[in-house]
TORKOL-4160 file (C-alpha; in steps of 0.2 Angstrom, whole numbers, padded with zeros to 4 digits, m for minus):
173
<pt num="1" X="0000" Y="0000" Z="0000"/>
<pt num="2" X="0015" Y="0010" Z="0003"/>
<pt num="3" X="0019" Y="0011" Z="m0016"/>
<pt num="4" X="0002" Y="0018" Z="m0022"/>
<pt num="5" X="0007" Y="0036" Z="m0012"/>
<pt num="6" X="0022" Y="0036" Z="m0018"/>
<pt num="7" X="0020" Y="0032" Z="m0036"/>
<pt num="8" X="0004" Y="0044" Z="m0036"/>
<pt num="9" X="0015" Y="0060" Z="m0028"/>
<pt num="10" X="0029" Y="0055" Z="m0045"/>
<pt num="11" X="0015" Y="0056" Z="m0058"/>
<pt num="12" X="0009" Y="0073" Z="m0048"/>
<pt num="13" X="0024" Y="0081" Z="m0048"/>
<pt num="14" X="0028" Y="0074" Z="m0066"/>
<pt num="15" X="0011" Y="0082" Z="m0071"/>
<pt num="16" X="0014" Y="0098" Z="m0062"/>
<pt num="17" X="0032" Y="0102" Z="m0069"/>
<pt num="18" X="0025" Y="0097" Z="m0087"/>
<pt num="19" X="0012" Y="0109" Z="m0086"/>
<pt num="20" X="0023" Y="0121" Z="m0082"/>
<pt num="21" X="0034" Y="0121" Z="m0097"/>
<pt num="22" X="0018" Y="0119" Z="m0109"/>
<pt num="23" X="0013" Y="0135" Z="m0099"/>
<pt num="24" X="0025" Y="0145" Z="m0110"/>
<pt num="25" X="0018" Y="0150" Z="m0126"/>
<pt num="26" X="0031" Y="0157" Z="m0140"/>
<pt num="27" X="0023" Y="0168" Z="m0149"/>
<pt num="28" X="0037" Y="0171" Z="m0161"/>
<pt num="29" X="0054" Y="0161" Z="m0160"/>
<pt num="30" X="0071" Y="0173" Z="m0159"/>
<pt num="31" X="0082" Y="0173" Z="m0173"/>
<pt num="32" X="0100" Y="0172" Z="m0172"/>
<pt num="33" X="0110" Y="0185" Z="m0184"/>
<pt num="34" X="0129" Y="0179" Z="m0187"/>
<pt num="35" X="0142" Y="0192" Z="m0191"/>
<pt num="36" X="0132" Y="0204" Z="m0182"/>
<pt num="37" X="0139" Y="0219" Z="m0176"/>
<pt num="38" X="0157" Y="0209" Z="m0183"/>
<pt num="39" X="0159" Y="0190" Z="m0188"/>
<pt num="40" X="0166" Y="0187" Z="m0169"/>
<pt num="41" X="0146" Y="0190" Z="m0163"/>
<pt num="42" X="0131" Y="0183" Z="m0165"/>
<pt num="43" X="0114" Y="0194" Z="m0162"/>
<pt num="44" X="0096" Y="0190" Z="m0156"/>
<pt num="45" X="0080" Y="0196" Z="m0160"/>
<pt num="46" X="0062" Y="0197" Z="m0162"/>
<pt num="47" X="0058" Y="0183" Z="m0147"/>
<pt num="48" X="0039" Y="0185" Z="m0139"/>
<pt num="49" X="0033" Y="0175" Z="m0125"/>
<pt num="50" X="0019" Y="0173" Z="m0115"/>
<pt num="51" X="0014" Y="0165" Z="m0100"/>
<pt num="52" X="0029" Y="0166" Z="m0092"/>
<pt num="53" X="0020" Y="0170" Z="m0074"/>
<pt num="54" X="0027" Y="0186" Z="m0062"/>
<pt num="55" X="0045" Y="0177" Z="m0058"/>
<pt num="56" X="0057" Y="0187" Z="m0067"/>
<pt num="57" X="0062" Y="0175" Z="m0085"/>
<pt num="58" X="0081" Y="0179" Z="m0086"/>
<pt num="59" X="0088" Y="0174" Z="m0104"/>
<pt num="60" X="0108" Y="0171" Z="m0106"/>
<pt num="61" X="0116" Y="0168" Z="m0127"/>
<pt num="62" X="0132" Y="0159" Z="m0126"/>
<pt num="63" X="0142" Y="0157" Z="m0143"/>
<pt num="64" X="0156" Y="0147" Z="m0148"/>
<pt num="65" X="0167" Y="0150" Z="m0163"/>
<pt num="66" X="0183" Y="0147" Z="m0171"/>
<pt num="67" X="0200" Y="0160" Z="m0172"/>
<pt num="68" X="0210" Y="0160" Z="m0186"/>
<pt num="69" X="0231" Y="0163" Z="m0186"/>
<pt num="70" X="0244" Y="0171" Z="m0198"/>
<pt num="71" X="0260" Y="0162" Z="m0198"/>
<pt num="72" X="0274" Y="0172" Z="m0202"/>
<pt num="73" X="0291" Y="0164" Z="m0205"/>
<pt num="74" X="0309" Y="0172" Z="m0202"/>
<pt num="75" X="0311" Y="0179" Z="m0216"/>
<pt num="76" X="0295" Y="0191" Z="m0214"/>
<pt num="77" X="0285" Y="0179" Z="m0227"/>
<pt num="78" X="0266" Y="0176" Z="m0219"/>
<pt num="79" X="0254" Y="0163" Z="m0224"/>
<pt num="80" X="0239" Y="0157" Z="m0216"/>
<pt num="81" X="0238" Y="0144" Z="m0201"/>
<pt num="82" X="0231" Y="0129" Z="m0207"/>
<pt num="83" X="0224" Y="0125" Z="m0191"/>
<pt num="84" X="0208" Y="0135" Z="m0185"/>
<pt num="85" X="0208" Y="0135" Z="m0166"/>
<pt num="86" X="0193" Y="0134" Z="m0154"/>
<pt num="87" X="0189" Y="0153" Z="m0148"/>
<pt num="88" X="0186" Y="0157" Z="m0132"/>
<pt num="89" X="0167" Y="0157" Z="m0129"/>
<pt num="90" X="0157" Y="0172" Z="m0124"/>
<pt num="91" X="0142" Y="0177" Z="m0114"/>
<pt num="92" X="0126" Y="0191" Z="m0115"/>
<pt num="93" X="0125" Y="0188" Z="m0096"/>
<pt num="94" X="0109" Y="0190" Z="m0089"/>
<pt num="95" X="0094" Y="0199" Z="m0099"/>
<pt num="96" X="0078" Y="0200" Z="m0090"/>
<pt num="97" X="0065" Y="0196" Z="m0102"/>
<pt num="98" X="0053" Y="0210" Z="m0093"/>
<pt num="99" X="0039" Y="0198" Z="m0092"/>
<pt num="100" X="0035" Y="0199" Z="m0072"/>
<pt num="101" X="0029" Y="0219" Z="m0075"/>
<pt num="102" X="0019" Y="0215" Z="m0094"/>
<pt num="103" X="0009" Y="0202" Z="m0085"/>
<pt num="104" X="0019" Y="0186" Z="m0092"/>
<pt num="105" X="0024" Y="0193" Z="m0107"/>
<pt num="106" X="0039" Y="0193" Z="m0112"/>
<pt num="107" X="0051" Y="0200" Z="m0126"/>
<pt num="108" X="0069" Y="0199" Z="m0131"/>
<pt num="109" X="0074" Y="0214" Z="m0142"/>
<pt num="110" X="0090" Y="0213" Z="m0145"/>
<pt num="111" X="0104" Y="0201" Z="m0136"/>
<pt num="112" X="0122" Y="0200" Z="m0142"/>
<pt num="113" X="0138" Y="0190" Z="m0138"/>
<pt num="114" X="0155" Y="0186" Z="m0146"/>
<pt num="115" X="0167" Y="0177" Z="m0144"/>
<pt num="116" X="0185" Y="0181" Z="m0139"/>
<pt num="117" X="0206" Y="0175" Z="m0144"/>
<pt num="118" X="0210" Y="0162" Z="m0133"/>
<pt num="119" X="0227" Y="0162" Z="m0128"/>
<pt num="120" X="0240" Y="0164" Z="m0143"/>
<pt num="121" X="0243" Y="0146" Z="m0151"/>
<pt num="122" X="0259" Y="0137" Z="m0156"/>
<pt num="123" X="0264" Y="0137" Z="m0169"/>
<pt num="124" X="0261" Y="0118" Z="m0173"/>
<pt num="125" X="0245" Y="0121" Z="m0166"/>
<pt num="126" X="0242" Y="0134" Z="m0178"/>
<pt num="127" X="0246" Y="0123" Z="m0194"/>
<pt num="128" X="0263" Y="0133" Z="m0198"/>
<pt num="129" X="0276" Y="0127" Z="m0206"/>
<pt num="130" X="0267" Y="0110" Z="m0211"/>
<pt num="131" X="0282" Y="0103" Z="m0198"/>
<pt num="132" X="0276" Y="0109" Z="m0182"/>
<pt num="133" X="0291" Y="0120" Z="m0182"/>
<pt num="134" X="0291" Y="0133" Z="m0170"/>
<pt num="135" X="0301" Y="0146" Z="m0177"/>
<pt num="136" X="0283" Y="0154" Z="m0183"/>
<pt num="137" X="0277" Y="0171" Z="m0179"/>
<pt num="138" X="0256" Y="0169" Z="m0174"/>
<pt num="139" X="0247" Y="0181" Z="m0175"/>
<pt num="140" X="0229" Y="0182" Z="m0174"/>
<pt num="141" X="0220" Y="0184" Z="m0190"/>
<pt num="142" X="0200" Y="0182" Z="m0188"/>
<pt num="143" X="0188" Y="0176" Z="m0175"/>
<pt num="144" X="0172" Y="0168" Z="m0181"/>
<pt num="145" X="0156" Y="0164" Z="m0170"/>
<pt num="146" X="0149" Y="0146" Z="m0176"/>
<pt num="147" X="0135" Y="0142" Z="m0165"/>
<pt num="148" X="0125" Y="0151" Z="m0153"/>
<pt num="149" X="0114" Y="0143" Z="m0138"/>
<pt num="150" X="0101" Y="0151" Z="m0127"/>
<pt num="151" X="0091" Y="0148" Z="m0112"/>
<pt num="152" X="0077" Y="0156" Z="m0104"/>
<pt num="153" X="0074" Y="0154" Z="m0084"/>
<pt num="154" X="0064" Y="0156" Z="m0072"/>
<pt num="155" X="0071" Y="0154" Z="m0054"/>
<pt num="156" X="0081" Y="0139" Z="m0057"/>
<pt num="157" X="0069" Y="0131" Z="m0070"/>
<pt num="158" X="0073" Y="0132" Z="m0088"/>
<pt num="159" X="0058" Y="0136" Z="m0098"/>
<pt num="160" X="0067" Y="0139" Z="m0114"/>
<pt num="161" X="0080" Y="0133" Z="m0123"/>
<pt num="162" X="0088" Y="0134" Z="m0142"/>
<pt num="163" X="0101" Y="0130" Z="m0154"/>
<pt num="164" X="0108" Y="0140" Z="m0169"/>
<pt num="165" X="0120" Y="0139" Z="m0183"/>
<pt num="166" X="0120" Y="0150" Z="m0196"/>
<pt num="167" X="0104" Y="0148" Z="m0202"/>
<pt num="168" X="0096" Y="0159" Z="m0191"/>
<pt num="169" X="0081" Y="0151" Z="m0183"/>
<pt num="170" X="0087" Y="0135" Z="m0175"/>
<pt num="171" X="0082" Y="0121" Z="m0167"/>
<pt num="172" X="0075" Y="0117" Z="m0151"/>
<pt num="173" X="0086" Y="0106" Z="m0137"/>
């Protein structure tokens, strides 16, 4: 008899935390725009939702991306780095979607991150030299963000979430 209580507070809670993700309604899906303000950032826009309730919905876009290296030999000859190498990953921080004082509503106007250089690569991690010599000069040539990623929470409950690549209006997670 013990087991019926239980099971019976699962499907409960099951059922409650459900209904609350179905609660949200997106009335128009954010579109990512890469290379926007520079290749290094990816921008969002145009996202409407409702039934998000009073609790504050805090969205946060993370990217990731690639950076790109010039080698440059002794003799002051450059060419490019045949290795791309894994940017370091950038964040909006938190963007309060402004739904607790539109009564649930919520809207994300415009929310931007890039990425940044990571730490200057070797030169064999660079593709210089086609050796793996070191006697390269790097230097950083472009950053590029790949893929973009966004949630939306409320309280510690993630009532949103989405992929992008370049084709702008993703996929969900």
């Amino acid at each position: 008899m013990r087991r019926i209580p239980i099971f019976v507070a699962v499907l409960v809670v099951a059922a409650m935390t459900s209904t609350a993700l179905a609660a949200v309604t997106v009335k128009s899906l954010p579109t990512a725009t890469f290379g926007s303000p520079d290749a290094a950032s990816v921008t969002l826009t145009g996202g409407n939702f409702s039934g998000l309730g009073n609790t504050p919905a805090i969205a946060n876009l993370t990217v990731t991306g690639l950076a790109t290296y010039t080698c440059t030999n002794q003799g002051g000859n450059a060419a490019p780095g045949q290795n791309p190498v894994p940017a370091n990953p950038g964040s909006s921080g938190p963007f309060n979607l402004g739904n607790s004082d539109h009564n649930g509503r919520g809207t994300i106007t415009s929310i931007t991150a890039s990425v940044t250089a990571p730490d200057t690569p070797t030169a064999a991690e660079a593709g210089c030299g086609g050796g793996g010599s070191n006697n390269w000069k790097v230097t950083l040539n472009s950053l590029t963000a790949t893929a973009a990623h966004l949630e939306i929470t409320e309280g510690s409950t993630l009532v949103f979430c989405r992929n992008y690549t370049a084709s702008g209006t993703g996929t969900a997670c």
